[in-house]
C-alpha positions as CSV (number, residue, x, y, z in Angstrom):
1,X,-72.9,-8.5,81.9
2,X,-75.0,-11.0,79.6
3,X,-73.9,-14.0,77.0
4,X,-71.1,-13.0,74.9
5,X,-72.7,-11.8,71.4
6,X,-71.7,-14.7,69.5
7,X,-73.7,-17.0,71.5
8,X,-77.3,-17.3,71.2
9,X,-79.1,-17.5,74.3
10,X,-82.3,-19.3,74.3
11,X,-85.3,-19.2,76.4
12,X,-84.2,-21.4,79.2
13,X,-81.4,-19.8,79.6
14,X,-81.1,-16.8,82.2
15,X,-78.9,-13.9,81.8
16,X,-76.1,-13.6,83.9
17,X,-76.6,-11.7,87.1
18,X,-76.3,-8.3,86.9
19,X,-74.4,-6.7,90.3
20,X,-73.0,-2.7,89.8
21,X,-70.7,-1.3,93.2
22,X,-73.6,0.2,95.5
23,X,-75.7,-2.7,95.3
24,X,-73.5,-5.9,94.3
25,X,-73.7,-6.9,97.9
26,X,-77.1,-6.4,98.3
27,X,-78.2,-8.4,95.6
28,X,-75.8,-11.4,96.5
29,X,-77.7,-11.4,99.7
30,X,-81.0,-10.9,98.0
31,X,-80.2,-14.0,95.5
32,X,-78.6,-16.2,98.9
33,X,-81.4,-15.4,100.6
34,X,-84.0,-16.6,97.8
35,X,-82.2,-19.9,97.3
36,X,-82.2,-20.2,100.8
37,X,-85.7,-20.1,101.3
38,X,-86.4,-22.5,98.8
39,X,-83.8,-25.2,100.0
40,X,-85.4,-24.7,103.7
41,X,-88.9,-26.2,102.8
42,X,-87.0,-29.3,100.8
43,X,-84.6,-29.3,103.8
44,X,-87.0,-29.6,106.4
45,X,-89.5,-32.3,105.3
46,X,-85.8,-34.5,105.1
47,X,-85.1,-33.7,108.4
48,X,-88.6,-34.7,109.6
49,X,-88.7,-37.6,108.3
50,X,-85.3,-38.8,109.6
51,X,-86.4,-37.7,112.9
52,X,-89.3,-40.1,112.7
53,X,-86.9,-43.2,111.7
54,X,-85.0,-42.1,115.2
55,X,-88.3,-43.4,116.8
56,X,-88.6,-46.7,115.2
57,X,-85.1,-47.8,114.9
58,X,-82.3,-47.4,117.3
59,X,-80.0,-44.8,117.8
60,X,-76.6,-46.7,117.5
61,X,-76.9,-47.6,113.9
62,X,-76.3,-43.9,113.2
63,X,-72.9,-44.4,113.7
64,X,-72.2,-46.9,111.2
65,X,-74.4,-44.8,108.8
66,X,-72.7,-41.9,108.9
67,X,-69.9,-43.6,107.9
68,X,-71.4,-45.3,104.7
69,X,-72.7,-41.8,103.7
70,X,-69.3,-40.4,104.3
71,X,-67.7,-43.3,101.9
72,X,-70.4,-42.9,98.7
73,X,-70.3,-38.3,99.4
74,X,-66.5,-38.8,99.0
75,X,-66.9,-41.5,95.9
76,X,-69.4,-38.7,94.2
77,X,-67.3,-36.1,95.1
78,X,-64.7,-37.8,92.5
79,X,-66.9,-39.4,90.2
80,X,-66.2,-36.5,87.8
81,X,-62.7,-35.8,88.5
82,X,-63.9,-32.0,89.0
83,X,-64.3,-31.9,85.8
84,X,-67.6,-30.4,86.2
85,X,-66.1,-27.0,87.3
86,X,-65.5,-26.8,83.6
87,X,-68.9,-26.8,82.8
88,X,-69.7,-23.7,84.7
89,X,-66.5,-22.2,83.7
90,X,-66.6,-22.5,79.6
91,X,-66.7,-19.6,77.7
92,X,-69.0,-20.1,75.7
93,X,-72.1,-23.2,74.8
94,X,-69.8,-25.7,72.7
95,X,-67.1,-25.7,75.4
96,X,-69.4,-26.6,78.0
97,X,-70.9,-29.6,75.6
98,X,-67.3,-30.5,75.7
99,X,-66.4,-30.4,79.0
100,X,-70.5,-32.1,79.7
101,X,-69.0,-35.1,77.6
102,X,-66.2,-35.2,79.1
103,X,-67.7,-35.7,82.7
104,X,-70.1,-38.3,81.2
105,X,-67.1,-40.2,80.0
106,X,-65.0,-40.0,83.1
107,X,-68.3,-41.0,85.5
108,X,-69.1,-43.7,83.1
109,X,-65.5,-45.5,84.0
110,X,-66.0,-44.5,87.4
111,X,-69.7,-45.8,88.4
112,X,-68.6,-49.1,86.2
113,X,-65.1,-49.0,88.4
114,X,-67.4,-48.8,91.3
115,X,-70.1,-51.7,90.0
116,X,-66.8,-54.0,89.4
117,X,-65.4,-53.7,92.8
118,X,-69.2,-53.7,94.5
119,X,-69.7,-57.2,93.0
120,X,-66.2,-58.8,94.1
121,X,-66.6,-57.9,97.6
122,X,-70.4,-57.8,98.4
123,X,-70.2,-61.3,100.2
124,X,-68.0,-59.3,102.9
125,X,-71.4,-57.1,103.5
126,X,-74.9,-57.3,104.8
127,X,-76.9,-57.9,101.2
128,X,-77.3,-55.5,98.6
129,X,-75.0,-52.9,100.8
130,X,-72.3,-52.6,97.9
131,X,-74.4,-52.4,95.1
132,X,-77.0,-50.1,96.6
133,X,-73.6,-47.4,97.1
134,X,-72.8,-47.8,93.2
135,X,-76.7,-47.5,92.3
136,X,-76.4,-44.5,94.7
137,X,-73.0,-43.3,93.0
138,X,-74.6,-43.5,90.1
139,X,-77.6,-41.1,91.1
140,X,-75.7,-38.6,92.5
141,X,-73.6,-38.0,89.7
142,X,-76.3,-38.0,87.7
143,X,-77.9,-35.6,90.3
144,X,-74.8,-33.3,90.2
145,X,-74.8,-33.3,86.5
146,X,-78.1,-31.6,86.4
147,X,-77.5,-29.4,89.2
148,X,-74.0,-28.2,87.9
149,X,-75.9,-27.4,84.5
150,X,-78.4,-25.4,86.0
151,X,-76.0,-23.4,88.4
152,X,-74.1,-22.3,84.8
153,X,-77.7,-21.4,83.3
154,X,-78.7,-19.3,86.6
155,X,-81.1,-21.6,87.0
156,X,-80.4,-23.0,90.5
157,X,-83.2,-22.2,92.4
158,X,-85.6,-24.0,89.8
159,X,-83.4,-26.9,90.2
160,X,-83.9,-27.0,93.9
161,X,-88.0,-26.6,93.8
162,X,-87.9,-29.6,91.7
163,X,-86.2,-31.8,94.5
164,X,-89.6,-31.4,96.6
165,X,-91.0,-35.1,95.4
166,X,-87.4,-36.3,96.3
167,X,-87.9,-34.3,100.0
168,X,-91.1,-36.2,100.5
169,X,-90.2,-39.4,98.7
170,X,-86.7,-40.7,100.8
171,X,-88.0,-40.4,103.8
172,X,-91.5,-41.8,102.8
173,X,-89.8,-45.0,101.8
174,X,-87.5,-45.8,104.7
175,X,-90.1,-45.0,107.5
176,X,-92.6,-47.8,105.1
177,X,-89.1,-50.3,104.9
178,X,-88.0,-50.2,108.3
179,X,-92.2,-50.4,109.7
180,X,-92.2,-53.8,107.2
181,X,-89.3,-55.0,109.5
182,X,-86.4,-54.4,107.1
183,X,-82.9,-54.7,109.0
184,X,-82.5,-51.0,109.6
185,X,-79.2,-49.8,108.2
186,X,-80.3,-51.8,105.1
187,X,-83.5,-49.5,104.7
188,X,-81.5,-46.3,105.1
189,X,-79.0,-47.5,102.7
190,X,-81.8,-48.4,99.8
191,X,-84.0,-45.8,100.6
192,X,-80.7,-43.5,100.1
193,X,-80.6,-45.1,96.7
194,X,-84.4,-44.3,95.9
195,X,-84.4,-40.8,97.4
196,X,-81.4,-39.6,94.9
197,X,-82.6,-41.1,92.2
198,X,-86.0,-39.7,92.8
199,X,-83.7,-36.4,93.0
200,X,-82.1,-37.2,89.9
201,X,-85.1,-37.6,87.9
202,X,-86.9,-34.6,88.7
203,X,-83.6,-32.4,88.2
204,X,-83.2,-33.8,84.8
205,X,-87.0,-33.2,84.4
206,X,-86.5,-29.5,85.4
207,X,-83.1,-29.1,83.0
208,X,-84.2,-31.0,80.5
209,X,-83.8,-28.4,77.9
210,X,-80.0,-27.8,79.2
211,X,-79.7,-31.2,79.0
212,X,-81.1,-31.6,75.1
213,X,-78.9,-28.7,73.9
214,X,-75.2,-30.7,75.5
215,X,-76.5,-34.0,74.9
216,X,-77.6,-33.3,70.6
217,X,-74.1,-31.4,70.6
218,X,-71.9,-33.7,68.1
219,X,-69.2,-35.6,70.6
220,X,-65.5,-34.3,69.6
221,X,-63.4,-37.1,70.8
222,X,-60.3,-35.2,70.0
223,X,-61.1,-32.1,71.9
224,X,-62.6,-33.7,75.0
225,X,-59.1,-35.4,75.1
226,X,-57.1,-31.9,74.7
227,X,-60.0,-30.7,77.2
228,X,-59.0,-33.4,79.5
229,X,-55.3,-33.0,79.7
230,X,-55.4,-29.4,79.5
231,X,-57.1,-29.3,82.8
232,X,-54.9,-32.5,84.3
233,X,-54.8,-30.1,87.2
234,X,-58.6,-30.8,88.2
235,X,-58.7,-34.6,88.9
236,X,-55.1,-34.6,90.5
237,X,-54.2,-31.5,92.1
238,X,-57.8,-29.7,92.6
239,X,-59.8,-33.2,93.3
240,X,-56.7,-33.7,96.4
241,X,-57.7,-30.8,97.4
242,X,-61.5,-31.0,97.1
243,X,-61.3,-34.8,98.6
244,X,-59.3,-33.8,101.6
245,X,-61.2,-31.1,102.6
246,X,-63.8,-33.4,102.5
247,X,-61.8,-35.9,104.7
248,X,-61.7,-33.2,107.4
249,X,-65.6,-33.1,107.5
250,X,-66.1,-36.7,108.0
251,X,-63.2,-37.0,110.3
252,X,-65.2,-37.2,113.6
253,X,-67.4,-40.1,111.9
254,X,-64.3,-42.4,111.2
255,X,-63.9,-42.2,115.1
256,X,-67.5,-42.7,116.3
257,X,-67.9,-46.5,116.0
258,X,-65.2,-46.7,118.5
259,X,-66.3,-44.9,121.1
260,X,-67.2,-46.7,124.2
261,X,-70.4,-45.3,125.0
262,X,-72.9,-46.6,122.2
263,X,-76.0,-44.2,122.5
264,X,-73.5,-41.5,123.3
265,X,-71.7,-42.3,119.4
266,X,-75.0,-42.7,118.2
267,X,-75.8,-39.6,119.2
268,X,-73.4,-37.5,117.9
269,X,-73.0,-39.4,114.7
270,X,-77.2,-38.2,114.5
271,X,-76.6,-34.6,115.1
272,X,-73.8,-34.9,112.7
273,X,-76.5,-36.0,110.2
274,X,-78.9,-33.7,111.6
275,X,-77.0,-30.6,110.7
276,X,-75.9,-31.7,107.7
277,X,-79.5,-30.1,106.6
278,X,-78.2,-26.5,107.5
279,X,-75.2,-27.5,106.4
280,X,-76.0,-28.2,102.5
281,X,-78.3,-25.3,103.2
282,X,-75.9,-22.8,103.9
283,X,-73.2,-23.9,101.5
284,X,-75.5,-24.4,98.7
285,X,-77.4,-21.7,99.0
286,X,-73.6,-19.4,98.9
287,X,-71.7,-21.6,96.7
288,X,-73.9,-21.2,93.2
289,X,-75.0,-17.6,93.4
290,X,-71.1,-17.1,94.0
291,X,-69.4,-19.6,91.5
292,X,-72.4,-18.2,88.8
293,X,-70.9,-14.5,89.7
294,X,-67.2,-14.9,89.4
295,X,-67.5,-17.6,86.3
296,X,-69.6,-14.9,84.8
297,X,-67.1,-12.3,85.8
298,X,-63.6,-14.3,84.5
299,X,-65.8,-14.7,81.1
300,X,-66.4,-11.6,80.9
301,X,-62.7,-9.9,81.7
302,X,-64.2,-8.1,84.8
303,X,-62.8,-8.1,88.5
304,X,-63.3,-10.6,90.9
305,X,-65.6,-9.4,94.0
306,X,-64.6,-6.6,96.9
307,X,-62.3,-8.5,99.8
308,X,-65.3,-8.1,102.2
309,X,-67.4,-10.8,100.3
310,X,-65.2,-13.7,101.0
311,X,-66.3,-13.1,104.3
312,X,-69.8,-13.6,103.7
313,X,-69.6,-17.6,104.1
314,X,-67.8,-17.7,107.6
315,X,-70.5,-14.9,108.4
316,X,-73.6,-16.8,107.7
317,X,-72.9,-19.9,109.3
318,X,-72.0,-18.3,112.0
319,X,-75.2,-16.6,112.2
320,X,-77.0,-20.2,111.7
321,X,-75.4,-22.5,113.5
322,X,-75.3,-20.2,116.1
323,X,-78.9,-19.6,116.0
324,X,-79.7,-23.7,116.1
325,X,-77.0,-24.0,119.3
326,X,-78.9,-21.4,121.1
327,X,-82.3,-22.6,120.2
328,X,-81.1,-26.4,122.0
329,X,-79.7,-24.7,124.6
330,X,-82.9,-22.9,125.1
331,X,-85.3,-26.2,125.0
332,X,-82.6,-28.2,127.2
333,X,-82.9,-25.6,130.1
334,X,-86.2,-25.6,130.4
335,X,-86.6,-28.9,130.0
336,X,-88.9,-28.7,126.8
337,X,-88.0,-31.8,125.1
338,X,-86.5,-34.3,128.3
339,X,-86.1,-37.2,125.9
340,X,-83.8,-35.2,123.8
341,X,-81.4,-34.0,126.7
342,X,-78.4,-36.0,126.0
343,X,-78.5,-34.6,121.9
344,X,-79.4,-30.8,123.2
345,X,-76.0,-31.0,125.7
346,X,-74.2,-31.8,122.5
347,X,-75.6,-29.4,120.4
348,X,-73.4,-26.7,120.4
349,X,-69.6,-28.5,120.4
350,X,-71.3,-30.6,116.9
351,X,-72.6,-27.3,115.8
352,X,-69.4,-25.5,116.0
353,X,-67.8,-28.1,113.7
354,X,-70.4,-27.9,111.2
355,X,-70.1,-24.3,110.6
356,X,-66.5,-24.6,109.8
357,X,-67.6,-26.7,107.0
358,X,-70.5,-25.0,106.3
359,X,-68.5,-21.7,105.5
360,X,-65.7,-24.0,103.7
361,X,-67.7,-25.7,101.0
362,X,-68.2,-22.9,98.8
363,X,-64.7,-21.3,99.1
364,X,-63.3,-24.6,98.0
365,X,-64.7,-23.9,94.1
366,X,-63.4,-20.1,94.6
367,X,-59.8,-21.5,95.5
368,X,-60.1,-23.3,92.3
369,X,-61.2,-20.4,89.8
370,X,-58.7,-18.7,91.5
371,X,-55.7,-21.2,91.0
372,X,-55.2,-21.8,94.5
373,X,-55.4,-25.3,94.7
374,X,-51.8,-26.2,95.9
375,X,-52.5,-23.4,98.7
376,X,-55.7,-25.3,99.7
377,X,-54.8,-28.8,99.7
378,X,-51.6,-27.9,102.2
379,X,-53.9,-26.3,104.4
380,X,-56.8,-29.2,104.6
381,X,-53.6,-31.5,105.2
382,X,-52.5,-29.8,108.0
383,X,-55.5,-29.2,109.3
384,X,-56.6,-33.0,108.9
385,X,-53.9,-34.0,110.9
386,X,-54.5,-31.3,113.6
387,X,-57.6,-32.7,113.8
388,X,-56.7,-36.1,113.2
389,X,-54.3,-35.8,116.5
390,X,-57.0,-34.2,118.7
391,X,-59.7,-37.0,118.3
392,X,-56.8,-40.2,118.4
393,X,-55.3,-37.7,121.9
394,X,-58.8,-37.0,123.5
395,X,-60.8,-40.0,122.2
396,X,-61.2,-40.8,125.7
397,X,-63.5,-37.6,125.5
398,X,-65.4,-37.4,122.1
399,X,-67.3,-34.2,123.3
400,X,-63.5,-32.1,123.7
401,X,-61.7,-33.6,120.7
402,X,-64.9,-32.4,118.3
403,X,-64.8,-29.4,120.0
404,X,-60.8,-28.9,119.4
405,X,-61.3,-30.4,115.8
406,X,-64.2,-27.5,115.6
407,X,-61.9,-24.9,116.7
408,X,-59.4,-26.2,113.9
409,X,-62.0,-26.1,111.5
410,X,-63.2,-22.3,111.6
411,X,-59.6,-21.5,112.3
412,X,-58.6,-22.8,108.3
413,X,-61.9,-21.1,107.4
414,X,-60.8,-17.5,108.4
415,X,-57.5,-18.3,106.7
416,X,-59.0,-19.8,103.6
417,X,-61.1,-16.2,103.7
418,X,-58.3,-14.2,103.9
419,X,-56.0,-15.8,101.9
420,X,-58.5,-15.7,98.8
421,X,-59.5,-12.1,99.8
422,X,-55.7,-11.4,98.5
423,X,-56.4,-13.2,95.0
424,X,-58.7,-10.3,94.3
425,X,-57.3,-8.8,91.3
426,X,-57.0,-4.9,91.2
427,X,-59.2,-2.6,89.4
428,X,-62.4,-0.9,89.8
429,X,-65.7,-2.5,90.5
């Protein structure tokens, strides 16, 4: 593999990943591994620090958090109308300045969108609330920009050591806002804001050459428009299916404010936050290295990868989640960390759920390269209202209707495997 001869590949770029039969798997590890690593240390000082807000705020405003992050995730999620995938996807450097443009244009209608609405209703929130979420739209898509630029480029794992000032920085400034007596949820929501801009910033820092040779590209209105509605099928029929399966993560959270026991909904809606770190962990360490391989692979006429590999998502977050459930259970019987009982007991049902997504975020790309969209988007819906049904039947017993909606989860995971094990396209690898 390599860039096609009639592209010129400069010195930021890196080659394409090289993978031949004996070793292909090997070296996927080897590569998920690497990125791994360097997403742990960012991961971890993020999770310190919002273990040290747990101390000096209390535990029920989780809740209502995790549904404000659900909210602006989903917005950014759609912010580009997936057309970002074509980025990664184009053939060859003046497509992808295209199809760059073209997400700048669409995020530019949608942020402003966003910034219209925020204004008209921010009396109906505590202050600053809405515009903070389009100042943290904003950043993200910015963030995802960069990111989605440096995945293409094989340069992923720089990307990710640059997000170490935005590790230290978001957690630096709520601790500082809520210890100056700011009204908590207000501090997480602004320092949310600072944190992925902070993020932003040091990605476009890192990419900056990537982002010099799209951005001095001339802009061709006419083709970003054939672009566009070529590819109609990513911000209606791919971004349904991208949005829902993201509707089936946050599902628990829409139901945690109304639980009756507060510090119980806190809870959960903190170890749901928790384990988002190995959560974006997993799924962004697998979901580059593989979207880099099989965009570099459809470029390139070659076959997909062997069945087995589609495997390799449910396989590693089952591995780590089910490392972290018996390390809580481990510390809760014998009675390491007392204080912490209540969050160790839940552990495992809120780590089960996780997984499921953990393993689903990068096949949901891989659905799309392989033009399985419709396919995924039925089976999110049905398993959205399966799950929807177990938390509205058992909401008398959060613990039991996560664990069901769990259960649901890694179910659609093995069958999202399967069923995109069977878009491998025949040949020899």
């Amino acid at each position: 593999m390599g860039f096609p001869a009639n592209v010129a590949q400069a010195d930021w770029q890196q080659p394409a990943l090289e993978i031949y039969a004996p070793r292909r798997i090997d070296c996927l590890l080897h590569n998920i591994a690497k990125l791994a690593l360097n997403l742990m240390s960012i991961r971890i000082l993020s999770a310190a620090g919002l273990v040290i807000a747990l101390w000096i705020c209390p535990v029920q405003i989780f809740a209502n958090l995790g549904l404000y992050l659900a909210a602006v995730n989903l917005a950014a999620l759609a912010v580009f109308g997936r057309y970002e995938l074509l980025v990664v996807a184009a053939d060859d450097e003046r497509k992808c300045a295209d199809a760059f443009h073209l997400c700048i244009l669409t995020g530019a209608f949608a942020v402003a969108a966003t910034f219209a609405v925020a204004v008209t209703v921010q009396h109906l929130f505590v202050s600053y609330v809405t515009l903070s979420f389009t100042g943290a739209l904003f950043a993200r898509a910015w963030l995802r920009l960069g990111l989605t630029l440096a995945t293409r480029h094989g340069r992923y794992d720089r990307a990710v050591k640059a997000l170490l000032p935005h590790a230290i920085g978001q957690p630096a400034i709520l601790v500082f806002l809520i210890y100056r007596g700011h009204n908590p949820f207000l501090a997480f929501v602004l320092s949310d804001f600072a944190g992925q801009l902070i993020a932003a910033s040091c990605v476009y820092l890192s990419e900056r050459c990537a982002f010099a040779s799209v951005l001095r590209a001339p802009i061709r209105l006419r083709r970003i428009g054939e672009l566009a509605s070529v590819n109609l099928g990513l911000p209606t029929l791919n971004l349904t299916a991208a949005a829902s399966a993201f509707l089936f993560a946050t599902t628990p959270l829409f139901f945690l404010p109304a639980v009756s026991n507060g510090i119980l909904a806190g809870t959960l809606a903190l170890l749901f936050r928790l384990l988002d770190v190995p959560t974006n962990l997993t799924s962004a360490s697998l979901g580059p290295i593989l979207m880099k391989e099989i965009a570099d692979r459809n470029r390139h006429g070659t076959v997909w990868m062997s069945r087995g590999t589609f495997l390799l998502p449910a396989a590693i977050a089952i591995a780590v989640f089910g490392l972290i459930s018996l390390g809580g259970l481990t510390l809760n019987s014998l009675e390491l960390a007392p204080s912490w009982h209540m969050a160790l007991a839940t552990l495992p049902v809120v780590a089960l759920f996780q997984a499921g997504i953990a393993a689903t975020l990068p096949l949901i790309d891989i659905a799309t390269l392989a033009g399985r969209q419709k396919g995924l988007f039925s089976l999110n819906i049905v398993s959205i209202a399966l799950a929807g049904s177990a938390l509205l039947l058992w909401r008398g017993d959060p613990m039991f209707a996560i664990l069901m909606a769990g259960s649901i989860g890694f179910v659609r995971v093995l069958m999202m495997s399967v069923w995109l094990a069977g878009a491998v396209k025949p040949g020899v690898e």
